[in-house]
N, C-alpha and C positions, 0 to 999 in steps of 0.2 A: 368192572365193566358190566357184570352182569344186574346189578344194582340200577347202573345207570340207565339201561335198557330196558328195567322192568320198570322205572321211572317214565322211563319217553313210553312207552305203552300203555301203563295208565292214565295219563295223559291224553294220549289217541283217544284209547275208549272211551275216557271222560268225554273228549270233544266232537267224538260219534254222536257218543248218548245224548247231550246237550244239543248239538243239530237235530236229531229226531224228535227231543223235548221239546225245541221251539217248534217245529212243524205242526204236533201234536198241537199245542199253546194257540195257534193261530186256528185251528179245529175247535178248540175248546172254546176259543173267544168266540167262535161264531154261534156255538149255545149260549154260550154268558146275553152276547146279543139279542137271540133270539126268543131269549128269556122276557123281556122288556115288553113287544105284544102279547106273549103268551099271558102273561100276568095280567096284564091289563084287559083281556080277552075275558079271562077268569073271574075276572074283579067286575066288570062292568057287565058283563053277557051270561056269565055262568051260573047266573041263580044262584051266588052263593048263600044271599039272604036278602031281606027287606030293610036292613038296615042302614042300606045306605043313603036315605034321607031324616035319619035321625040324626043329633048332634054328637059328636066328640061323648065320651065319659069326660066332664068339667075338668079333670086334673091327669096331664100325661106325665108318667115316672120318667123321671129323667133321675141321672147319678151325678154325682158331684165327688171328686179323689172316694170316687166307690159307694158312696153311702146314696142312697135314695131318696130322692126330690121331686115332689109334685109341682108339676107345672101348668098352671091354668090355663086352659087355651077352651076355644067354640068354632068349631067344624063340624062338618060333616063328614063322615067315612071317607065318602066319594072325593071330596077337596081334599085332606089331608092323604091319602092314596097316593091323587094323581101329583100332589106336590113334590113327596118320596117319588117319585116316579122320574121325575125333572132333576128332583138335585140327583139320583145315582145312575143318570144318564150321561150327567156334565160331569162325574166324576171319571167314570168310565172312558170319558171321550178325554179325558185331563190323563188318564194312567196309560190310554192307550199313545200317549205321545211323550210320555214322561216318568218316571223324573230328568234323566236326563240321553233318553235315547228311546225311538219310536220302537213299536212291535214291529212294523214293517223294514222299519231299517235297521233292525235287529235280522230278521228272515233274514233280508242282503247279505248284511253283513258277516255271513256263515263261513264263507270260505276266507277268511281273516283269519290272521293267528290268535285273535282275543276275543272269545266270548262270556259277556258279564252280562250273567242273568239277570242281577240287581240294576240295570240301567232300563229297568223299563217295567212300569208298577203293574201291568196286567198278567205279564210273566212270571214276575214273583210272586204274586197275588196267586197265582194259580197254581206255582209250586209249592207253597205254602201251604193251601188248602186244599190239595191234593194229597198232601204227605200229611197232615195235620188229620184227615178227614180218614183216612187208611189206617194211620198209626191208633188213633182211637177208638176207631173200631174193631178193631184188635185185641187191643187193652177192656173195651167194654164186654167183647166176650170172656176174655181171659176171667174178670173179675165174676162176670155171672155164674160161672162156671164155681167158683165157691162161694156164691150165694149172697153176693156182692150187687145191687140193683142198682141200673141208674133211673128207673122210674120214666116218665113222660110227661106230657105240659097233659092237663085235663083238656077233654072236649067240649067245646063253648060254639058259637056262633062261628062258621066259618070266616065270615065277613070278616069280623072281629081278630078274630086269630090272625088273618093274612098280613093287616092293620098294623098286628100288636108284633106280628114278626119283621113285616118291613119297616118297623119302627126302632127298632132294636137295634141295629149297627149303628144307626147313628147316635142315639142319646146315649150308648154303652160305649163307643168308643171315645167319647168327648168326654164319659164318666170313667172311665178305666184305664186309658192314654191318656187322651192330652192332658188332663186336669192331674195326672200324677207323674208321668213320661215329661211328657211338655211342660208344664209347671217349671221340673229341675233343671230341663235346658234352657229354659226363662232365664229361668233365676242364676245358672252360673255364667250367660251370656251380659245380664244387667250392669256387671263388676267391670266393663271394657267394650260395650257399646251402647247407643242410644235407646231407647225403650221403645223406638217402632221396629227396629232392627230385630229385638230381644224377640219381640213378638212372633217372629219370621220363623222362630225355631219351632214355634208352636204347628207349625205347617209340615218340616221334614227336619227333626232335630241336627238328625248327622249331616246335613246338607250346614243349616246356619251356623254350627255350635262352631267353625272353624277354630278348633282347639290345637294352641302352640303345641309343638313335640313334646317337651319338658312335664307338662300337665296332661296329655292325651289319654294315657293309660288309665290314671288315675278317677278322669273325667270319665270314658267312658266305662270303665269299672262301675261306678257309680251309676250311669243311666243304664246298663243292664242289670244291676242289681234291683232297681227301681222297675225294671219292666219286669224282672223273676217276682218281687213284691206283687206287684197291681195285676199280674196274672194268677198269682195262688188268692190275691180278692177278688178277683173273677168269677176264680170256682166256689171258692166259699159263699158269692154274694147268690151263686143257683142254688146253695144249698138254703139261704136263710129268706130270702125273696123270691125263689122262683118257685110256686104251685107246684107239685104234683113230682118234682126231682128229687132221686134219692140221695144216699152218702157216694153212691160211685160215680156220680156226675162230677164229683168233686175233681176228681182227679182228671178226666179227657175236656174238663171246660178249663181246669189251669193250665195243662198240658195248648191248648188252646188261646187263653189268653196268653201264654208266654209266649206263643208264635204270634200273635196278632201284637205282642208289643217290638218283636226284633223286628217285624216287617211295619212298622212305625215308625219306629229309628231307621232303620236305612233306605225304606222307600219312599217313606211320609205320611201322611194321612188319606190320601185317594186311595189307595195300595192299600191301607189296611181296611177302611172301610166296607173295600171292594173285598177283602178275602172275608170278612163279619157276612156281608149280604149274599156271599156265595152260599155260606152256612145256612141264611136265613129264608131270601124272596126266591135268590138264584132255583132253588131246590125247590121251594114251597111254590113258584110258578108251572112249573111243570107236572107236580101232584095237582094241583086245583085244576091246570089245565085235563089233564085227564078226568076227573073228576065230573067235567064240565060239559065233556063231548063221549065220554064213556068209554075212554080209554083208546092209548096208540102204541107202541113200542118207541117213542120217543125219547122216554124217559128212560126205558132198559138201555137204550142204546147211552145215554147220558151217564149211566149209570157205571158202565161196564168203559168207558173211556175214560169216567174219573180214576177207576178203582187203577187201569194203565198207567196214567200218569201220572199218579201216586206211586206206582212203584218205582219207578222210571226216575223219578222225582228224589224218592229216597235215595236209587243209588248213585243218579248225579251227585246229590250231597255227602254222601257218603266219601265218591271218590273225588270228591274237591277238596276234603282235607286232605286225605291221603297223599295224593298228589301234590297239594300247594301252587296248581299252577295258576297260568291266568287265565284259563276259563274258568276260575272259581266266583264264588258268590262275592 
């Protein structure tokens, strides 16, 4: 009996903590939002440089199952900007209603007996990279502390840099997910449906893979093993292409791309994209904007609510295995 009661009570607190999580999440969404003019403030108003009617560098990196690809393209700063700017607003506005349950009718939905974080990509997106962004920096002090560096990207052109960072979730998640993640759910969907069908997986694997019982385990054995893969070349590909990154980057960008491949498989691609851009514009908008206007406590306060819901975050998960109930992931 007494087992069973310590059951039903971690449960409760699970489903405390998890009501407070989402409240927190609906907090956090409105920086995530508010991130969108701030950047563009930054970008367009804040003197970052002159260069924004110069052309593109002729060739942007993009990745392919990991390895590095130059892509030709002729832009301007300012156009290729404001484009990122559009496609991770429509994703945004795609996670915030989906995959398959709103953030708003998520809030509602609290005094239910079932809360699934995983139903709805801005929430996980942000438990993710809340717990992702904590636990790492963690780890990165840990490792400084015996003389362990993870280095930093060099200082170039701000312009450029903002550019080169809202650029990155997307060419790195279509280089490191889908084209390795995605690819295997292609391919083990090709065997038993049509090939636009196949395709679909490439959007939210565990969503299209509908995998018989018999073969489940085995299947998704294999697409997490493929996400632990394409996340340790994650970390590796900052070690061998990324400027200015040490050896201990190694470790909090794998640690990193292995959470941006599990919230690929089960939330999709808007969800991971969105937890890559938290890491990158999400954060880089609010430094430029400061930057720009000579500083607010915006960003402290941004700062000191990630690091909350990060813990928060952790021990939801925590107490979701424990538990096994169904407010788990």
């Amino acid at each position: 009996m007494s087992g069973f009661g310590g059951s039903r009570n971690g449960a409760g607190l699970q489903r405390t903590l998890g009501a407070i999580l989402v409240v927190l999440v609906i907090i956090f969404a409105g920086f995530m939002l508010f991130s969108f003019p701030l950047g563009a403030y930054a970008f367009y108003n804040g003197n970052l440089s002159t260069a924004s009617s110069e052309p593109v560098i002729a060739n942007i990196p993009v990745f392919v199952v990991g390895l590095p690809i130059d892509f030709p393209v002729r832009m301007t700063f300012a156009d290729l900007f404001a484009t990122l700017w559009v496609i991770y607003l429509a994703l945004f506005v795609i996670a915030l209603n989906g995959p398959s349950t709103s953030l708003w009718r998520t809030l509602k939905g609290l005094s239910h007996s079932s809360l699934k974080i995983s139903g709805n990509g801005i929430l996980i997106a942000t438990v993710a990279f809340t717990s992702v962004t904590l636990l790492t920096s963690v780890i990165e002090m840990l490792q400084s502390t015996v003389g362990v560096g993870s280095g930093a990207l060099p200082e170039t052109d701000p312009m450029q840099t903002f550019v080169g960072i809202a650029l990155a979730p997307i060419t790195e998640e279509i280089g490191f997910r889908v084209s390795t993640i995605g690819l295997v759910a292609v391919t083990v969907l090709l065997g038993r449906a049509n090939f636009a069908y196949a395709l679909k997986a490439l959007w939210h694997p565990e969503r299209y893979l509908g995998i018989p019982s018999p073969r489940r385990n085995a299947v998704l054995t294999m697409i997490y093993a493929v996400a632990i893969i394409s996340g340790l070349m994650f970390g590796l590909a900052h070690i061998l292409f990324g400027a200015g990154w040490q050896i201990g980057k190694f470790t909090t960008s794998s640690i990193a791309g292995i959470a941006l491949g599990l919230v690929y498989i089960k939330a999709g691609l808007p969800a991971a994209v969105l937890m890559h851009w938290s890491f990158n514009y999400y954060r880089s908008s609010y430094y430029y904007f400061e930057q720009a206007i000579g500083g607010t406590y915006i960003q402290d306060g941004m700062e000191y609510l990630l690091v909350i819901i990060g813990a928060m975050s952790m021990a939801y998960l925590v107490l979701s295995r424990v538990t096994k109930s169904s407010t788990s992931l």
